[in-house]
C-alpha positions as CSV (number, residue, x, y, z in Angstrom):
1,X,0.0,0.0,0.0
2,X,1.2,3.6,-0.8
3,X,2.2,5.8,1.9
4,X,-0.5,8.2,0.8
5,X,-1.1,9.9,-2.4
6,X,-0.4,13.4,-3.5
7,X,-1.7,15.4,-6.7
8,X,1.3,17.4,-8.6
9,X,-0.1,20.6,-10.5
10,X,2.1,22.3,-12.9
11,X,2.0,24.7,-15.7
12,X,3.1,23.2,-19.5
13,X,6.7,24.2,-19.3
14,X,9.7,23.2,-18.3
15,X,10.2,25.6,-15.5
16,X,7.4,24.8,-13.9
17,X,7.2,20.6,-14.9
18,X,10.6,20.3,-13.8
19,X,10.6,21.0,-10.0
20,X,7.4,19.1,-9.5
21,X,9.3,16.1,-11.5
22,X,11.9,16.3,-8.7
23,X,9.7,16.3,-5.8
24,X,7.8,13.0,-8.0
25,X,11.0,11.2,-7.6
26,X,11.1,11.9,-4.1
27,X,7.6,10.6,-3.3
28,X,7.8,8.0,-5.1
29,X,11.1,7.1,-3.4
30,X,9.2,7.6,0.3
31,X,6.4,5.4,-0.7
32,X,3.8,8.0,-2.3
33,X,1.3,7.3,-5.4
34,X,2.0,10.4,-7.3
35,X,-0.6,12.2,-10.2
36,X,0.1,15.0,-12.1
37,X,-2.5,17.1,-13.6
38,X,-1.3,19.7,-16.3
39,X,-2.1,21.1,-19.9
40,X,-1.8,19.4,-23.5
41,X,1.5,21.9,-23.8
42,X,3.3,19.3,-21.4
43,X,3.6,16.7,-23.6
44,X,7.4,17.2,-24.6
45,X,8.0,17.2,-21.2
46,X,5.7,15.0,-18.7
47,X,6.0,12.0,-21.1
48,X,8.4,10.3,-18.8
49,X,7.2,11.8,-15.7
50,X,7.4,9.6,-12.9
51,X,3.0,9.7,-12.6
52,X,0.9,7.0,-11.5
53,X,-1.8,8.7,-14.0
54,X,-1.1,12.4,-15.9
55,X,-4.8,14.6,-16.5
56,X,-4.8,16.8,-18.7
57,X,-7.2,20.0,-16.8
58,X,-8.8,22.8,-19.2
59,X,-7.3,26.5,-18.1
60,X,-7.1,29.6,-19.7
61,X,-5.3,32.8,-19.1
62,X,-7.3,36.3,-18.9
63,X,-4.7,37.4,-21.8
64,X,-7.6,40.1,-23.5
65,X,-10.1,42.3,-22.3
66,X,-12.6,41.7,-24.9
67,X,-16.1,40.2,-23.2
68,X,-16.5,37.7,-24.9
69,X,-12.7,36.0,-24.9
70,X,-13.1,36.5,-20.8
71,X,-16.3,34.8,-21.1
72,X,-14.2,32.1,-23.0
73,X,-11.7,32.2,-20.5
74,X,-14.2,32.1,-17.4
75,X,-15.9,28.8,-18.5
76,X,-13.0,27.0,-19.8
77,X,-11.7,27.4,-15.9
78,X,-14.6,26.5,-14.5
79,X,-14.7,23.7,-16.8
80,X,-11.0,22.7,-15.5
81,X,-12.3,23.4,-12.3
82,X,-14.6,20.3,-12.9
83,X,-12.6,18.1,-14.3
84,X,-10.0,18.7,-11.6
85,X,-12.6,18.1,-9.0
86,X,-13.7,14.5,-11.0
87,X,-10.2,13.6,-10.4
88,X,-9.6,14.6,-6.9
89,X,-13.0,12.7,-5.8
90,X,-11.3,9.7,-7.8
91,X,-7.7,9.7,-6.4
92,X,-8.6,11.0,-3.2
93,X,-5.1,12.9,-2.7
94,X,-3.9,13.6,0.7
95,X,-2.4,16.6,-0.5
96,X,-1.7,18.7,-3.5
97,X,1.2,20.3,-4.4
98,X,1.2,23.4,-7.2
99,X,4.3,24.6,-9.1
100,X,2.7,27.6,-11.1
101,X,1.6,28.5,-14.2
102,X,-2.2,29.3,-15.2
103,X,-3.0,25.3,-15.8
104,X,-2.5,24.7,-11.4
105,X,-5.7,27.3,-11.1
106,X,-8.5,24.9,-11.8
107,X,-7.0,21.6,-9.6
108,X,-6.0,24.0,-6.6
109,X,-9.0,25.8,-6.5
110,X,-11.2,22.0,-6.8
111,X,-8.2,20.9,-3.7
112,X,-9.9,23.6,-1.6
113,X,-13.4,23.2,-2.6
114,X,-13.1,20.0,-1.2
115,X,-11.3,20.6,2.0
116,X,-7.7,18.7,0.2
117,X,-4.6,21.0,1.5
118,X,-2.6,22.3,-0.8
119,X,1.0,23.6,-0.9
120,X,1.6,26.3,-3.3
121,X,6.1,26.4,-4.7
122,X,7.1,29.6,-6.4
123,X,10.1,29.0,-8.3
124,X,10.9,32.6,-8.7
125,X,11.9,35.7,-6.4
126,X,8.7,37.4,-7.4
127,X,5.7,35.5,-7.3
128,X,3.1,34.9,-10.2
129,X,-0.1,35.4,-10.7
130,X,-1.4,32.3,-10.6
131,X,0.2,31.9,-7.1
132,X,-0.6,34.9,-6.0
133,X,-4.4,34.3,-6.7
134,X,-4.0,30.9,-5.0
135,X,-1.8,31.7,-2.4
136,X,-4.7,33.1,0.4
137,X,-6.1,29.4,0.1
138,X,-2.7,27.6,0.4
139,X,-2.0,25.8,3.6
140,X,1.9,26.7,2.8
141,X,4.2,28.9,0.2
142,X,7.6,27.0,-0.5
143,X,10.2,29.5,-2.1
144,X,12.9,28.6,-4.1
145,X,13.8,32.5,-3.9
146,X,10.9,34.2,-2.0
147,X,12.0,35.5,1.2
148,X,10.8,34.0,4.3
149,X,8.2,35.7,7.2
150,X,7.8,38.7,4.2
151,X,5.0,40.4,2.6
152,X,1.8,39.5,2.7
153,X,1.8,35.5,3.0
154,X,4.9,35.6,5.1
155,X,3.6,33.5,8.1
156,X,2.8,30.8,5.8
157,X,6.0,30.9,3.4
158,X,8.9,28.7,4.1
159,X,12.0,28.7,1.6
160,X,12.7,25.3,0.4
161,X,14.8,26.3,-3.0
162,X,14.2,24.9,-6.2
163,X,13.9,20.9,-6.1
164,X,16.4,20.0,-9.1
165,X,15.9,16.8,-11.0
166,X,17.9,13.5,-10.3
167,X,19.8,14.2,-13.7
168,X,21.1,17.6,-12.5
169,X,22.1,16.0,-8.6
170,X,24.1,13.5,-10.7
171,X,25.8,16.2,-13.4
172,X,26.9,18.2,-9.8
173,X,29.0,14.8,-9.0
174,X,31.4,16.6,-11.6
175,X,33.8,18.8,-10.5
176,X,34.3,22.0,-12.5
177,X,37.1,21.7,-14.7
178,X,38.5,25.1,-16.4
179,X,40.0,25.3,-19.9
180,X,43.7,26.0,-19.7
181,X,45.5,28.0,-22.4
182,X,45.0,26.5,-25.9
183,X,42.3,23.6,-24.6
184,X,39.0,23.3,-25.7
185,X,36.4,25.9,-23.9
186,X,33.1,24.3,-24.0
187,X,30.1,26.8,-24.1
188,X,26.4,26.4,-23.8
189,X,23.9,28.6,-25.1
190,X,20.4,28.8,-24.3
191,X,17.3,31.2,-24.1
192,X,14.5,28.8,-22.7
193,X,10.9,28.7,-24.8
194,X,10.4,31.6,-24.7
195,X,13.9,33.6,-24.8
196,X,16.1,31.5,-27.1
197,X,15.8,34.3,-30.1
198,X,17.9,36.9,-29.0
199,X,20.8,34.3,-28.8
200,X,20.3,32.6,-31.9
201,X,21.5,36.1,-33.6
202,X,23.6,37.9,-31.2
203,X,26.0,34.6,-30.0
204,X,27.1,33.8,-33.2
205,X,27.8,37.7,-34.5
206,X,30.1,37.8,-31.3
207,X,31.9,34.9,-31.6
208,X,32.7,36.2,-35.2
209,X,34.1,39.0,-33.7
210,X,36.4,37.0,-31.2
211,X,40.1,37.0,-32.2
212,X,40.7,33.9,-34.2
213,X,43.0,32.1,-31.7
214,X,40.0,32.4,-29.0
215,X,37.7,31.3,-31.6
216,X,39.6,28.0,-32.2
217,X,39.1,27.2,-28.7
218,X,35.2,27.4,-28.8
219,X,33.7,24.0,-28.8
220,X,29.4,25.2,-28.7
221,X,26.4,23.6,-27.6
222,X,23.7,26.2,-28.1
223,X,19.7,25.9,-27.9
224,X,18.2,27.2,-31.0
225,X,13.6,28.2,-32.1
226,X,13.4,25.5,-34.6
227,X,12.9,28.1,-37.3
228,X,16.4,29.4,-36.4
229,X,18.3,26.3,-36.4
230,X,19.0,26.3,-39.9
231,X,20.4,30.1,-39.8
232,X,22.5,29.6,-36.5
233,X,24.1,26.8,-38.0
234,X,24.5,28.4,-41.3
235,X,26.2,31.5,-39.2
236,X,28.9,29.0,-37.3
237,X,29.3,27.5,-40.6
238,X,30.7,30.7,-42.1
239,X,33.4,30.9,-39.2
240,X,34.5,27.3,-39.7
241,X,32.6,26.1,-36.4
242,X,30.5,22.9,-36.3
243,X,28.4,23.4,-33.3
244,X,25.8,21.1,-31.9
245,X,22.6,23.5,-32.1
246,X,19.2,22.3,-31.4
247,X,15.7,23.0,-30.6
248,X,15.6,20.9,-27.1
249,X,18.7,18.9,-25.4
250,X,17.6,16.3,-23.2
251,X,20.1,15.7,-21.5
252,X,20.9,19.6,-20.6
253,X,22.1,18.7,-17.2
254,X,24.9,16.6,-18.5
255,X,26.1,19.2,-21.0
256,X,25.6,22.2,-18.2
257,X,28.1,20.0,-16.5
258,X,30.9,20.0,-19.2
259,X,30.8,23.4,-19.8
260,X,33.4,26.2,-18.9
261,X,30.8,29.1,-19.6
262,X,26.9,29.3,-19.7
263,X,25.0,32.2,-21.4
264,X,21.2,31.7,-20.7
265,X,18.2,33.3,-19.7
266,X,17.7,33.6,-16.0
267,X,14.3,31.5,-14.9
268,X,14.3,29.8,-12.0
269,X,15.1,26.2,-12.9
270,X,17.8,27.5,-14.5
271,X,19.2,29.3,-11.7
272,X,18.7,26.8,-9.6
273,X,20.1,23.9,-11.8
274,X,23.2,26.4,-12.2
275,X,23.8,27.0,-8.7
276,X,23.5,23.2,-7.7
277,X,25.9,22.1,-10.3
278,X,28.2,25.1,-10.1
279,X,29.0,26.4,-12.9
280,X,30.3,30.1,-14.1
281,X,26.9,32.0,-16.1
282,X,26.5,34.9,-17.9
283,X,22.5,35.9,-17.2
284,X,20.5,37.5,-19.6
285,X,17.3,38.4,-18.0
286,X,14.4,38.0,-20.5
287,X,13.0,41.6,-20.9
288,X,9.8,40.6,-21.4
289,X,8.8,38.2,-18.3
290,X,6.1,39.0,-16.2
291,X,7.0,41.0,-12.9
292,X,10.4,41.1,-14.1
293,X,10.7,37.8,-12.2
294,X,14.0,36.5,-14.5
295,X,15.7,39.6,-12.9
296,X,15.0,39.0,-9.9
297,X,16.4,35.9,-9.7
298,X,19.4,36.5,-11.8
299,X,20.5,39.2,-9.2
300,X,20.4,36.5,-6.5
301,X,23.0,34.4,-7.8
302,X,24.9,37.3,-9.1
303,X,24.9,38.4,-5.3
304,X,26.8,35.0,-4.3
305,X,29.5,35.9,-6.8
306,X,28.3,33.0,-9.0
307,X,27.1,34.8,-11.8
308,X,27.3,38.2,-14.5
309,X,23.7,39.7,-14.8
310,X,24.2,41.2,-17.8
311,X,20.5,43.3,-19.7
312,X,19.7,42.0,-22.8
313,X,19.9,46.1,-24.0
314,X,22.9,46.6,-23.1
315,X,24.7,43.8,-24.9
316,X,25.9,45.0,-28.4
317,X,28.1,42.4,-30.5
318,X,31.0,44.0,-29.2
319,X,30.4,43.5,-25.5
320,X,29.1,40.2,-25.7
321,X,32.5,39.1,-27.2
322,X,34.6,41.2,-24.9
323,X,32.7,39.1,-21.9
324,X,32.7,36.1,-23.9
325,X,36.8,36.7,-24.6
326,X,37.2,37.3,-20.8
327,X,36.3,34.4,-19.7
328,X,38.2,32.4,-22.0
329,X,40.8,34.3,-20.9
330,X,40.0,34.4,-17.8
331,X,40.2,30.3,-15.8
332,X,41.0,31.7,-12.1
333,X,37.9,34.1,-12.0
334,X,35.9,31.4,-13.5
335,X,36.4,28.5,-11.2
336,X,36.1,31.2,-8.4
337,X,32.0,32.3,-10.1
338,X,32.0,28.0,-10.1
339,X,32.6,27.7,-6.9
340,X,30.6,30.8,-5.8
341,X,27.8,30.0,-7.9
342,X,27.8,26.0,-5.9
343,X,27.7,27.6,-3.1
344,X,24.3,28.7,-3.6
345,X,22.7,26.2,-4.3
346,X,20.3,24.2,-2.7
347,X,20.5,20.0,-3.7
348,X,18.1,19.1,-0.8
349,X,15.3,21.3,-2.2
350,X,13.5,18.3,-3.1
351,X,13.2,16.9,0.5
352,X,12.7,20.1,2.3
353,X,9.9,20.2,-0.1
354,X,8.7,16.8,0.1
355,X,8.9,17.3,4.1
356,X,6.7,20.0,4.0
357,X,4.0,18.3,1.9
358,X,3.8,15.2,4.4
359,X,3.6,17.7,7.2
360,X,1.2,19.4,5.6
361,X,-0.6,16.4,5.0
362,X,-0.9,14.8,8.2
363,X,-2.6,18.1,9.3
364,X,0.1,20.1,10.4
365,X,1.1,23.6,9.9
366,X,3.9,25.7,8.8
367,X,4.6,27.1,12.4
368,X,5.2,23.6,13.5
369,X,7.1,22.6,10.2
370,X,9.7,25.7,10.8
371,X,9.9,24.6,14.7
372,X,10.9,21.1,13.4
373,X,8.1,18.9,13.9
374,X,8.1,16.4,11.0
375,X,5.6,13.5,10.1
C-alpha cells in the first residue's frame, strides 16, 4: 500500500514541470502514489514523468479584455475546475502540491473546494499570478527565492529552494574543470521557450568578432527556435565552427556540467540547476517576463559571486564578445563564479519540499514545520 497519495499541478513548461518532477522522484522514493495534472502543452515534457496517471485539466489565461474571450476564459476554468474536482474525488489525494503557471488554477481551486490541503512552490523571487491568486487558500508557500516571514503571505512561506531533477544532482558529481590556455572551452547557449531568439542572432555575431586564436578554442552547444536552427548553424558555418545547435537537449544537465561558460536566460530552474551544479553563467534576463521575475532571480546568484547579470539592452556584438573573450581568458575568475555560484545552491530542495507536503498532510502547519516537527 502507498504511503498516501499526492496530486502534482504544474503549468506546461519546463520551469514549472521540472521541479514538481523532482519532488515526484522523491515521493515515489518515500512510498507515495504520485498524479500529475497539467495542460496538453506538457507533452514534450511529462512524457516520462514519474506519474501514477497524468490529466490533462482545461485553463485559460485572462490574456484580452474583450467580453466575450473573458467569457471564454471564465468557462474553460470553470470547466477545468470540474474536471480537476472529478479527479480529486477519484484519487482521493492527501495533498496537492502546485508549481505555477495558469493550468494549477483549476486543480487548486477544486483541492480547496473540497477541504484537500494544498502547498503552493514559487520558483521565482517574485511570485506569479497564478500563485498569488492561490496563495490566500494555500496551507503553505515553498520558495525557491521568495523570502521567508515577508510580505503578505509571510507566516505561511517557508524557503525550500528549487527541487532539481535527479539528472542535475548526478551532473553536480562533476567537479568543474577550467579550460587552460590552448584547450578546448566548452560553451552552452540557451534562451529557454520563450527567450532562445535573442541568442540565436547575437551569439554567433560575437563569436565572429572573437580574435581567431580564441575562436579555435570554442567547442558550442547552443539551444536554437526550430525556425532558427538552420540560420545559427548556417552562421557558425561561415566561421568554420561545427556546433551542436538544437531546438531541445535532453540531456541539458549533463552538457551544463561540461561546460566552462553558460549564457542563458535567467528562470528559475535554471538558476537553480546552475547554482546546484556550479557552474560560471552569464545571465540575460528575458525583458519581457512578467513582474520582471528573470531579474529578480538573476540578481540572487549574481549576489553569491556565482554569476554576470548582464540586460539584454545593453549587450551589443562588441560587449558580448569582450565578456565572452574574458572568460576564456579568464580560468581563475571562473572557477572562483563556479565555486561561488555551488555555493548557492540548494541540492536538498526536493526533500525540504517533500517534508513540508507530508507535514502538511498529516494536518500540520507551517509554524510547527519551521519549529521542526516532521511527520
Amino acid at each position: 500500500m502507498p504511503k498516501g497519495t499526492i496530486l502534482l499541478a504544474a503549468g506546461g513548461t519546463g520551469g514549472h514541470l521540472f521541479p514538481a518532477e523532482a519532488l515526484a522522484h522523491e515521493m515515489l522514493e518515500r512510498g507515495w502514489k504520485v498524479h500529475l495534472a497539467t495542460d496538453d502543452r506538457a507533452e514534450r515534457f511529462a512524457g516520462h514523468f514519474p506519474a501514477a496517471e497524468t490529466h490533462p485539466i482545461a485553463s485559460a489565461t485572462f490574456g484580452s479584455k474583450n467580453p466575450i474571450a473573458l467569457a471564454r476564459s471564465f468557462w474553460t476554468i470553470w470547466r477545468g475546475v470540474r474536471q480537476a474536482s472529478a479527479v480529486i474525488a477519484r484519487i482521493k489525494p492527501d495533498v496537492v502540491v502546485g508549481f505555477g503557471g495558469y493550468p494549477t488554477v483549476p486543480p487548486l481551486y477544486a483541492a480547496s473546494r473540497r477541504g484537500v490541503p494544498f502547498v503552493v512552490h514559487e520558483q521565482n523571487a517574485v511570485m506569479g499570478r497564478a500563485n498569488r491568486a492561490l496563495a490566500a487558500r494555500a496551507a503553505a508557500i515553498a520558495g525557491g527565492f521568495l523570502p521567508e516571514g515577508q510580505g503578505q503571505f509571510g507566516a505561511k512561506t517557508v524557503v525550500t529552494g528549487n527541487p532539481v531533477r535527479p539528472a542535475v544532482l548526478r551532473a553536480a558529481e562533476t567537479p568543474y574543470a577550467a579550460a587552460k590556455p590552448g584547450q578546448p572551452f566548452r560553451l552552452l547557449v540557451f534562451g529557454g521557450s520563450q527567450g532562445a531568439q535573442f541568442f540565436s542572432d547575437a551569439v554567433p555575431a560575437a563569436i565572429a568578432a572573437l580574435p581567431p586564436e580564441q575562436r579555435a578554442q570554442l567547442l558550442v552547444t547552443q539551444q536554437a527556435r526550430a525556425d532558427d536552427v538552420g540560420r545559427v548553424k548556417a552562421a557558425y558555418a561561415e566561421l568554420g565552427m561545427v556546433p551542436e545547435v538544437l531546438p531541445f537537449f535532453s540531456d541539458m544537465a549533463a552538457r551544463m556540467a561540461a561546460s566552462q561558460l553558460v549564457i542563458s536566460r535567467s528562470g528559475a530552474s535554471t538558476v537553480s540547476e546552475i547554482a546546484v551544479i556550479g557552474r560560471p553563467a552569464i545571465l540575460v534576463p528575458y525583458p519581457h517576463a512578467l513582474d520582471h521575475d528573470q531579474a529578480a532571480n538573476a540578481a540572487a546568484l549574481a549576489a553569491a559571486g556565482g554569476a554576470e547579470v548582464h540586460p539584454q539592452s545593453s549587450l551589443s556584438t562588441e560587449r558580448l564578445a569582450a565578456l565572452i573573450g574574458e572568460a576564456i581568458a579568464g580560468a581563475d575568475r571562473l572557477e572562483a563564479m563556479a565555486s561561488a555560484a555551488r555555493s548557492a545552491g540548494k541540492p536538498d530542495a526536493a526533500r525540504l519540499l517533500a517534508d513540508l507536503a507530508e507535514a502538511i498532510a498529516s494536518g500540520g502547519s507551517v509554524q510547527e514545520f519551521k519549529k521542526g516537527a516532521r511527520p
